[in-house]
MDTraj code that builds the backbone (N, CA, C; nanometers):
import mdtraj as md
import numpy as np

residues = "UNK UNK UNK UNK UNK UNK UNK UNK UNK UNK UNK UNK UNK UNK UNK UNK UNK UNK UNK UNK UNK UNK UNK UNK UNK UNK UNK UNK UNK UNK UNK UNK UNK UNK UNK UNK UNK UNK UNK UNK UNK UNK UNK UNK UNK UNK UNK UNK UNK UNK UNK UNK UNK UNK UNK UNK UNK UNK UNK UNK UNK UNK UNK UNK UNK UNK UNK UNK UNK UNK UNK UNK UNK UNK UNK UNK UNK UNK UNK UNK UNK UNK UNK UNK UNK UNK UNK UNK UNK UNK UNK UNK UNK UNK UNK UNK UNK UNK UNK UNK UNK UNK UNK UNK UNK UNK UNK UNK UNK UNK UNK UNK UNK UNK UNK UNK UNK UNK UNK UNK UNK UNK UNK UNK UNK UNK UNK UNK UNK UNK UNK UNK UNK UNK UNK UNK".split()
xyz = np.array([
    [21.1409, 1.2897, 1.0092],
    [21.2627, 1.2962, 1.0876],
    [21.3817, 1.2799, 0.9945],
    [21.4789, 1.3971, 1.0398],
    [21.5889, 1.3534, 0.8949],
    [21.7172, 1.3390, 0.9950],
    [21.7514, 1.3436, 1.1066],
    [21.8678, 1.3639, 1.2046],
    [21.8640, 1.2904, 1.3414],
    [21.9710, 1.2639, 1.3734],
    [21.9419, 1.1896, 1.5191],
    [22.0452, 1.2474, 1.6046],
    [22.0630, 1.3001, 1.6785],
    [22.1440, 1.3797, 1.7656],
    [22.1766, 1.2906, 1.9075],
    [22.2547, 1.2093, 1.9324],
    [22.2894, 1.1841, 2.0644],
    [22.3675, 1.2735, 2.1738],
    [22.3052, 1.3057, 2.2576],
    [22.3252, 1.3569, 2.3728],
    [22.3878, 1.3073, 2.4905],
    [22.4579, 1.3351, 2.5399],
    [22.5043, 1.2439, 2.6891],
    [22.5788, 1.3434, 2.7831],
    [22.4880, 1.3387, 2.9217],
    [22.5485, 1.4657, 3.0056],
    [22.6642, 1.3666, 3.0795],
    [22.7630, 1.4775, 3.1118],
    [22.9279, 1.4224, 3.1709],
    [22.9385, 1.5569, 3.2828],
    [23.0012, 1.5396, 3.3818],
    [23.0436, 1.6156, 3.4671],
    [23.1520, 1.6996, 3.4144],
    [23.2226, 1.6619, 3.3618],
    [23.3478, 1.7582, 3.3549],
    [23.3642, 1.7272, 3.2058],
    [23.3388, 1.8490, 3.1134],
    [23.3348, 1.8366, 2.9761],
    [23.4810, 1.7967, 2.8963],
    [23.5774, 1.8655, 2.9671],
    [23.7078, 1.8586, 2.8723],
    [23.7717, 1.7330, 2.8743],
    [23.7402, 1.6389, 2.9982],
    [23.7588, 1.4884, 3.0217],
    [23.6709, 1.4109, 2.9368],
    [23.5724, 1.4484, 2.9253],
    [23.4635, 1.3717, 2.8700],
    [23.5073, 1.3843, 2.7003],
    [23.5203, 1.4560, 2.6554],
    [23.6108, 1.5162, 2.4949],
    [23.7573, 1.4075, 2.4976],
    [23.8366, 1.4258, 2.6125],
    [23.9447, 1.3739, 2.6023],
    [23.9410, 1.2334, 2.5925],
    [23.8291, 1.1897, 2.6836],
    [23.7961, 1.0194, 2.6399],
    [23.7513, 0.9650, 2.5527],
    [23.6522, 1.0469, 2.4947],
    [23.5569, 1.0296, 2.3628],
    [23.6717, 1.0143, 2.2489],
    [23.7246, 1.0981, 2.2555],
    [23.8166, 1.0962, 2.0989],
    [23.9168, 1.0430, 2.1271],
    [23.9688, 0.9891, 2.2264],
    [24.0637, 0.9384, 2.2448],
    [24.0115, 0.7265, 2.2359],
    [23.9280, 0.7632, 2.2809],
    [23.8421, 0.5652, 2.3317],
    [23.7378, 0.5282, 2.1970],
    [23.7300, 0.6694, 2.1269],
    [23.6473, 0.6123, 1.9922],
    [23.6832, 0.6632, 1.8627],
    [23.7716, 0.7428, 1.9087],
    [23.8680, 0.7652, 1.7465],
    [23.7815, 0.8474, 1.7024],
    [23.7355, 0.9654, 1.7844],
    [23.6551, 1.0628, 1.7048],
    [23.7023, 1.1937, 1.7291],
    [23.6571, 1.3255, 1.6308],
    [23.7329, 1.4171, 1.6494],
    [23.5894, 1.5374, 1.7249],
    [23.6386, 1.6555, 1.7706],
    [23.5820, 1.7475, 1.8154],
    [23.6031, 1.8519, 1.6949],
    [23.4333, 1.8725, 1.6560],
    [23.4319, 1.9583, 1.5688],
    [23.3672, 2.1406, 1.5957],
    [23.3596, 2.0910, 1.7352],
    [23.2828, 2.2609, 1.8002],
    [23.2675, 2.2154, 1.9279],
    [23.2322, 2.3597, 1.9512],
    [23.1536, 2.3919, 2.0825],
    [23.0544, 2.4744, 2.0956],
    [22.9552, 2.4666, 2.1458],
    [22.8157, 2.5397, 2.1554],
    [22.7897, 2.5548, 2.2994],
    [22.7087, 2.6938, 2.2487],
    [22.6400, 2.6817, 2.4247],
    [22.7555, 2.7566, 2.4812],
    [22.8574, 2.8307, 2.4937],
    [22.9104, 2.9488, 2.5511],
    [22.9997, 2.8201, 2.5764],
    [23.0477, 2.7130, 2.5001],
    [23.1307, 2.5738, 2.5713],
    [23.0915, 2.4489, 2.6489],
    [22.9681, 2.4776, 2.6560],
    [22.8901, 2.3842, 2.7448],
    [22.8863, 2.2707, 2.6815],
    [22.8564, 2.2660, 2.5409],
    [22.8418, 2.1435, 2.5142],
    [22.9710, 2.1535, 2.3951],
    [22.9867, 1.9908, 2.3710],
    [23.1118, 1.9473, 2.2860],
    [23.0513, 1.8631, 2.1539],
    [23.0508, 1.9325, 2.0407],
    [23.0181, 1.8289, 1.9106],
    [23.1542, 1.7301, 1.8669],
    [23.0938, 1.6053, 1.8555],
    [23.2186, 1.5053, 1.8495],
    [23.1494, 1.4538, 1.7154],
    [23.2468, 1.3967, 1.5927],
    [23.2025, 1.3392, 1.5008],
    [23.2953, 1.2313, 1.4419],
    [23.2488, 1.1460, 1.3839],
    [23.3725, 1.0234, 1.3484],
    [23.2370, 0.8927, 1.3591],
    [23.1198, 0.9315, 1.4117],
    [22.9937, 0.7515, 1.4295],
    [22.8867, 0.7984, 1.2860],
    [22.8276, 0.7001, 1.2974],
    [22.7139, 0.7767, 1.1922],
    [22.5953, 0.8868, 1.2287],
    [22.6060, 0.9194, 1.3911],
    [22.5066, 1.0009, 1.4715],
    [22.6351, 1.0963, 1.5089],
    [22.6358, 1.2546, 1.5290],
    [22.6895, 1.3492, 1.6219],
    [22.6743, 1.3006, 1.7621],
    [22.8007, 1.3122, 1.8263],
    [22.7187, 1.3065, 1.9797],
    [22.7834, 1.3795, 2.0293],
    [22.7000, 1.4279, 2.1044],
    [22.6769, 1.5592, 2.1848],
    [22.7311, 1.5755, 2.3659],
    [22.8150, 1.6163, 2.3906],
    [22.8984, 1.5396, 2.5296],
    [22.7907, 1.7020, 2.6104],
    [22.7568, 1.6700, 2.7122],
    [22.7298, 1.8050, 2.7728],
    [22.7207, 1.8314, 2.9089],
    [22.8256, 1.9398, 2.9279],
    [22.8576, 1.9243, 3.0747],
    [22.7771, 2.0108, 3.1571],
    [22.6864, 1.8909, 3.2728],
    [22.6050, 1.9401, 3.3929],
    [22.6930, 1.8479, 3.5205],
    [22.7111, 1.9148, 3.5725],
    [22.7369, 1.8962, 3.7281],
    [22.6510, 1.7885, 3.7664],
    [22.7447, 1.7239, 3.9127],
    [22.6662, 1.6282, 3.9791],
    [22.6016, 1.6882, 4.0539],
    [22.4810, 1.6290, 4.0985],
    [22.4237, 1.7378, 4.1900],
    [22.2985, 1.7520, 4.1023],
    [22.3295, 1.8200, 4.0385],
    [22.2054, 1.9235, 3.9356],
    [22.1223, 1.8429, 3.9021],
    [21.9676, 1.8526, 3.8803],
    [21.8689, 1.8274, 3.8604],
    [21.8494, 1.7769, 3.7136],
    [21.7956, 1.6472, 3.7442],
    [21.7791, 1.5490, 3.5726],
    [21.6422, 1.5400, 3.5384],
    [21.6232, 1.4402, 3.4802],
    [21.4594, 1.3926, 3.4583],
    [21.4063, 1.3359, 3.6394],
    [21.2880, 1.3479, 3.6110],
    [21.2092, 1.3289, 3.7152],
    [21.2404, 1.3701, 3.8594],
    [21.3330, 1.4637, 3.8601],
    [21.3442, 1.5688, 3.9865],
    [21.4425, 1.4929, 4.0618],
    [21.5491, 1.3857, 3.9729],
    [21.6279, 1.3284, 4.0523],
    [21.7941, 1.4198, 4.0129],
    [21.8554, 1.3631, 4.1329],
    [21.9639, 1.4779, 4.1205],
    [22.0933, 1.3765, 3.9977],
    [22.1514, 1.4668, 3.9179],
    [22.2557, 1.3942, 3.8398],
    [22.4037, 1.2950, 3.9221],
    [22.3781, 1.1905, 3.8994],
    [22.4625, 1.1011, 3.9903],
    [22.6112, 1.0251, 3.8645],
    [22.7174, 1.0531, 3.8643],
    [22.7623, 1.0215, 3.7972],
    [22.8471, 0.8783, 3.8222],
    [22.8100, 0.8304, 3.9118],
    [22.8968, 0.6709, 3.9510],
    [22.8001, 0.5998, 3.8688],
    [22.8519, 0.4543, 3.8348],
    [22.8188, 0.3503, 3.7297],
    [22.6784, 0.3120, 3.7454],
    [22.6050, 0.3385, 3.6539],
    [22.4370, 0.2695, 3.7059],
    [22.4201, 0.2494, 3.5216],
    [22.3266, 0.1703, 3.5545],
    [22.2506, 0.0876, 3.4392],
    [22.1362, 0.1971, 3.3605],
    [22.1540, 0.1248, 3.2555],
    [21.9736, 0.2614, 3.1676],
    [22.0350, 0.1316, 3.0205],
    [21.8716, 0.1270, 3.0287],
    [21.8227, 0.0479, 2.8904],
    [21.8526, 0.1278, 2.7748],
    [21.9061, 0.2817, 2.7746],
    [21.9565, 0.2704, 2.6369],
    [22.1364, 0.3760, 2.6459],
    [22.2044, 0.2920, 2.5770],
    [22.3086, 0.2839, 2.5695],
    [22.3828, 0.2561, 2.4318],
    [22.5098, 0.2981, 2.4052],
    [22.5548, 0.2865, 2.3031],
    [22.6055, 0.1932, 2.2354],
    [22.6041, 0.1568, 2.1119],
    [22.7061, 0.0717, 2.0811],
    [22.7229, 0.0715, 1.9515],
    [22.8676, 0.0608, 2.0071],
    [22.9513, 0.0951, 1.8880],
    [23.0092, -0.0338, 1.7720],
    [22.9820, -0.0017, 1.6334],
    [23.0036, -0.1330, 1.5385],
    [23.1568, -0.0745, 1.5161],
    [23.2494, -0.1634, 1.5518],
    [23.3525, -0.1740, 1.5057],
    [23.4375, -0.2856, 1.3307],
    [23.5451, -0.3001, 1.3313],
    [23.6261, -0.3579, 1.2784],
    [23.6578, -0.5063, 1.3558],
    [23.7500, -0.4604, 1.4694],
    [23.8226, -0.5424, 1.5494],
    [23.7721, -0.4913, 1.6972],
    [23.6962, -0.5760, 1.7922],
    [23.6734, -0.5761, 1.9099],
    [23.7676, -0.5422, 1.9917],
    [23.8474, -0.6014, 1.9622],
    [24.0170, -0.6387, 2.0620],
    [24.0737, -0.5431, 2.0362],
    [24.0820, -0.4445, 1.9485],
    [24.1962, -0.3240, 1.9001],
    [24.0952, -0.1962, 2.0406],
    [23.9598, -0.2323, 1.9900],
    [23.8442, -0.1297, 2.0308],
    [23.8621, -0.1457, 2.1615],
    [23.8817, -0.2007, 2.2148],
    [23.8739, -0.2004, 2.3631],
    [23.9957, -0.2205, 2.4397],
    [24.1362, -0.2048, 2.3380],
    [24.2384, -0.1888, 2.3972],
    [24.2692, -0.0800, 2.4171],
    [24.1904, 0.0312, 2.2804],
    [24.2517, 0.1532, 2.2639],
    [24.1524, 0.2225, 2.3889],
    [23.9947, 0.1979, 2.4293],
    [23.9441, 0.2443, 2.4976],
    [23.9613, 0.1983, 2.6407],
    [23.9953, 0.0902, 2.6652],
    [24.0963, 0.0614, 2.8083],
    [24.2401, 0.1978, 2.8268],
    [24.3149, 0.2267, 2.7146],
    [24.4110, 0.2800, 2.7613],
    [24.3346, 0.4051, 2.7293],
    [24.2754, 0.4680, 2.7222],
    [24.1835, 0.5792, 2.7270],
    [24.1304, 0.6383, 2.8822],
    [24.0776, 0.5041, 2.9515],
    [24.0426, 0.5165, 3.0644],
    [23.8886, 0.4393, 3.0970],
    [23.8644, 0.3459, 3.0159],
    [23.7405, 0.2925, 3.0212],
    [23.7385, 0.1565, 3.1332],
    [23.6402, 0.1308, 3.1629],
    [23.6732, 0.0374, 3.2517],
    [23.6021, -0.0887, 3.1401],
    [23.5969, -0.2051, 3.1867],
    [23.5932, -0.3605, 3.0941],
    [23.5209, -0.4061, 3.1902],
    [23.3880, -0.4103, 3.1729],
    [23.2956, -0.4504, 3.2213],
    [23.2709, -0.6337, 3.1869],
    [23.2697, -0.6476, 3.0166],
    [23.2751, -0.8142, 2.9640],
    [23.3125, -0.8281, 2.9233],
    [23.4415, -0.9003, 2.9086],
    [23.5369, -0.9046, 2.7891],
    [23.4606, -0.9358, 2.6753],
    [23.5481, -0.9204, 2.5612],
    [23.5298, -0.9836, 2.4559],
    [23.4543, -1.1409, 2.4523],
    [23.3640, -1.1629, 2.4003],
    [23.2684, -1.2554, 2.4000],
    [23.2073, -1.3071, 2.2641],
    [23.2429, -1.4441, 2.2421],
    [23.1714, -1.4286, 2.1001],
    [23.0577, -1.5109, 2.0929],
    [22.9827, -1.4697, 1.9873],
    [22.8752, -1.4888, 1.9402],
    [22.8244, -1.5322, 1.8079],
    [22.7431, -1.6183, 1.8051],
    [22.7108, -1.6801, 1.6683],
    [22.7395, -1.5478, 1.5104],
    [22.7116, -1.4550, 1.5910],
    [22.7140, -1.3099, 1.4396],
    [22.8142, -1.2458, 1.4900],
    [22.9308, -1.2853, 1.5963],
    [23.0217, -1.2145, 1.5752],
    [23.0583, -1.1905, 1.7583],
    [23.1196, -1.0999, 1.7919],
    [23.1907, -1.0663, 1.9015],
    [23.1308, -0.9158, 1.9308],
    [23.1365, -0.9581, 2.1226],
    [23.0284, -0.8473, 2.1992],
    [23.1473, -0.8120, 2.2729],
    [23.1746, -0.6768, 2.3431],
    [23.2490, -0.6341, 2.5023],
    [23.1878, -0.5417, 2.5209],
    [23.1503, -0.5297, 2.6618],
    [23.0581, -0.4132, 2.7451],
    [23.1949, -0.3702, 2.8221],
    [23.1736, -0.2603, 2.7939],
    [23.2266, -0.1396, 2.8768],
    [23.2011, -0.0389, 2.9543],
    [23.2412, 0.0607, 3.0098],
    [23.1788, 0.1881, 3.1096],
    [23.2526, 0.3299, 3.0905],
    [23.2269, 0.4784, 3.0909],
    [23.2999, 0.5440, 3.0369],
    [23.3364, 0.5663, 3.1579],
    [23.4294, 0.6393, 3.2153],
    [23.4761, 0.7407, 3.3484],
    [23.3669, 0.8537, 3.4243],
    [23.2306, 0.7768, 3.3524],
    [23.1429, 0.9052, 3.3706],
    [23.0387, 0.8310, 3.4018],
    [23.0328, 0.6878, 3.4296],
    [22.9402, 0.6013, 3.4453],
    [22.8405, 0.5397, 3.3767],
    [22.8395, 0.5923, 3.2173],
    [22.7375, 0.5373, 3.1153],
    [22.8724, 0.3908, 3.0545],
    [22.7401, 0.3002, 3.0257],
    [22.7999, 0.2017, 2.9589],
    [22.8172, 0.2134, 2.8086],
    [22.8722, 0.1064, 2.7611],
    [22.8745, 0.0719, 2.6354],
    [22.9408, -0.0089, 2.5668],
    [22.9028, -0.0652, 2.4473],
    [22.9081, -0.2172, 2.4015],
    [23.0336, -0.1604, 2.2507],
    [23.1225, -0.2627, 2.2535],
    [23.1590, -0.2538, 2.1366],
    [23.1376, -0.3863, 2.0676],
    [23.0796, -0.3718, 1.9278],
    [23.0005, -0.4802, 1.8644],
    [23.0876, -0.4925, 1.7127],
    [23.1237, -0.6231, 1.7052],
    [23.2041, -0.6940, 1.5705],
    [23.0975, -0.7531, 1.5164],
    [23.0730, -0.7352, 1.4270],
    [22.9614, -0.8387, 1.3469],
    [23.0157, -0.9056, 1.2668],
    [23.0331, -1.0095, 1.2352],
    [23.0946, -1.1288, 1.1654],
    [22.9747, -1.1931, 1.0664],
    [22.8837, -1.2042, 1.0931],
    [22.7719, -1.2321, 0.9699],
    [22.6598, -1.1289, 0.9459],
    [22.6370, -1.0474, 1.0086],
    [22.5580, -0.9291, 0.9763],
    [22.4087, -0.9338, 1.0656],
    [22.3345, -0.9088, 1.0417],
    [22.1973, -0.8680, 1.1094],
    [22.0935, -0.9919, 1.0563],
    [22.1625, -1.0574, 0.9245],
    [22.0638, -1.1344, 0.8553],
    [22.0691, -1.2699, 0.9419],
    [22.1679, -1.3304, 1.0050],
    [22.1237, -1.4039, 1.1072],
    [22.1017, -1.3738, 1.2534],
    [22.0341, -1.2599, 1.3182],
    [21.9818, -1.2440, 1.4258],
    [21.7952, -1.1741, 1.3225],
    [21.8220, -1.1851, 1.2352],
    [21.6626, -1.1008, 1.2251],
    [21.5743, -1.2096, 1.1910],
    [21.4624, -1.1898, 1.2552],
    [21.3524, -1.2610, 1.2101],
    [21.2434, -1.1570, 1.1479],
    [21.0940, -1.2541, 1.0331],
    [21.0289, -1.1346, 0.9658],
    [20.9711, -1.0130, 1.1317],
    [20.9581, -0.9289, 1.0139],
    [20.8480, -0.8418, 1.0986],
    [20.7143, -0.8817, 1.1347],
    [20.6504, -0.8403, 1.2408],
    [20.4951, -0.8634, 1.2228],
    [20.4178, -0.8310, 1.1572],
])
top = md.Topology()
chain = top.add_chain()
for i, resn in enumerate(residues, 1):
    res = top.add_residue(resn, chain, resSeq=i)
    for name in ("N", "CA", "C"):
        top.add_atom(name, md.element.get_by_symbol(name[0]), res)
traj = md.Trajectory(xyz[None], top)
């Protein structure tokens, strides 16, 4: 495996572009797919914004619902400054799910996009070496 491509379907693509680069300081480097989908770059992964309708058919034959719901995997973003990150993505249009919160390795805030996926912006203040324990 040499690439990791994040994907995330949005209802209305040109909103979903306008929040992205606007709430994470990233730029739009294409469009693929006759426009369908939006390449955004500025994280260490591409992510991939791609617009399907509500309504339309997802995994397991359920229909695409775009109001706020939960899923175990979600983004998060390593910042600088928590507080800058979630001011600039508040005036973007994000909603503030936990504020700013700190933590022994640093400072957590959960957020939500306008499209109903969450996401964390993460300050690390001592690094990974005090949350890791060995491997098995």
């Amino acid at each position: 495996m040499h690439e990791l491509m994040i994907n995330l379907d949005v209802p209305d693509l040109d909103a979903a572009v306008a929040f992205y680069v606007r709430a994470l300081d990233l730029r739009e480097t294409r469009r693929l797919f006759g426009g369908a989908i939006a390449e955004l770059a500025g994280l260490p992964a591409l992510l991939y914004l791609i617009e399907k309708p509500a309504g339309t058919i997802a995994a397991g034959e359920q229909p695409r619902d775009y109001a706020r719901h939960w899923t175990p995997m979600h983004l998060d973003v390593i910042v600088d400054d928590v507080h800058a990150a979630v001011a600039r993505a508040l005036a973007a249009g994000a909603t503030l799910e936990r504020p700013p919160a700190e933590a022994g390795w640093g400072v957590i805030a959960g957020l939500a996009d306008p499209f109903g996926h969450g996401f964390c912006f993460v300050e690390w203040r001592a690094g990974y070496d005090v949350v890791t324990v060995p491997a098995r």
